[in-house]
N, C-alpha and C positions, 0 to 999 in steps of 0.2 A: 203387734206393730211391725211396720215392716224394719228390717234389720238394716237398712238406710238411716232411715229416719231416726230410730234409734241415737243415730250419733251426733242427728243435728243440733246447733244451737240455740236453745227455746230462753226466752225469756217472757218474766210478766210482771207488766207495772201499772200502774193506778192512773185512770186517766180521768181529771177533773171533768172533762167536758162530757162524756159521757155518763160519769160517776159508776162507773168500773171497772174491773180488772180487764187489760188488754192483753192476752197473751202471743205472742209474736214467733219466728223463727226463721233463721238469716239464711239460710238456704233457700227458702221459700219467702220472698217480703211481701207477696201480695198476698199471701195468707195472714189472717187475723182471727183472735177468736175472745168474744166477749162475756163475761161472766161477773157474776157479783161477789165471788168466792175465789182466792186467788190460787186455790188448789184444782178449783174445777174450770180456770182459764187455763192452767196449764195443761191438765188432762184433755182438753179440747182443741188444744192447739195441737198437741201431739195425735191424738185420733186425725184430726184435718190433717195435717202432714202424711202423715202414714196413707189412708187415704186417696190423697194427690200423689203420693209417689206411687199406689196398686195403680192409682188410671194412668198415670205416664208409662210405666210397663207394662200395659195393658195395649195402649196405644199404641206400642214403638218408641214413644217418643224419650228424649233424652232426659234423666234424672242428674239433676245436679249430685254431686259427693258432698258428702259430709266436710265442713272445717277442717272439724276434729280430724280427720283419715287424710287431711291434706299434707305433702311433705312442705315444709319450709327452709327455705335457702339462707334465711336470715339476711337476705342484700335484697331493695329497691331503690330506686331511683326518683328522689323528689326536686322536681323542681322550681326555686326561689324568684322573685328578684333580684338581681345583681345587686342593689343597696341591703337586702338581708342576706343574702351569701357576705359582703363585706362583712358587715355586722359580727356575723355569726365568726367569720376566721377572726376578729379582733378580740372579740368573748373568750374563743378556745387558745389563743394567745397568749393572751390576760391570766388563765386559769393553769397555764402548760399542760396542754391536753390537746388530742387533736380532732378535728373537727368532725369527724366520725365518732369521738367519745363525746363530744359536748351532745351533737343531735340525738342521741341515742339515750341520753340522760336528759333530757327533753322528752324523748316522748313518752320515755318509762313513766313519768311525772306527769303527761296531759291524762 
């Protein structure tokens, strides 16, 4: 496997409509890979991955990075409504905490 891919993030879940395992990976979303065995969606998702990243360096062409190998800042910028930005500074108010602690314990929790 190529040593990219390796670090990407593969998941696999059950999908009624088809009635098998879909195994996925978030680097790559337009790859998919279908099995009836939820060990061998994952093996297959990872072979296909690996795979698409040999013919993208193959090509020249740009390989997305890994999640995983990505640095994080910890800060982004979402923006609300002005009636839920209200909302929300009333909540963190309310709680004495401030409104960077309220969102943040929100989404630890979505």
């Amino acid at each position: 496997m190529s040593s990219i891919a390796e670090h990407y993030t593969y998941r696999v879940h059950w999908s009624p409509e088809d009635d098998l395992y879909v195994g996925t990976v978030a680097e790559l979303p337009s790859l998919s890979w279908l099995a009836s065995d939820r060990t061998d969606a994952f093996d297959g998702i990872q072979r296909a991955a690996s795979e698409t990243v040999a013919d993208l360096l193959a090509d020249g062409d740009p390989v997305p990075p890994a999640l995983a190998d990505r640095k994080y800042s910890g800060k982004f910028m979402v923006r609300v409504p002005p009636e839920v930005h209200r909302q929300l500074v009333i909540e963190a108010a309310e709680q004495d905490v401030s409104l960077n602690r309220l969102a943040s314990s929100r989404l630890v929790r979505a």
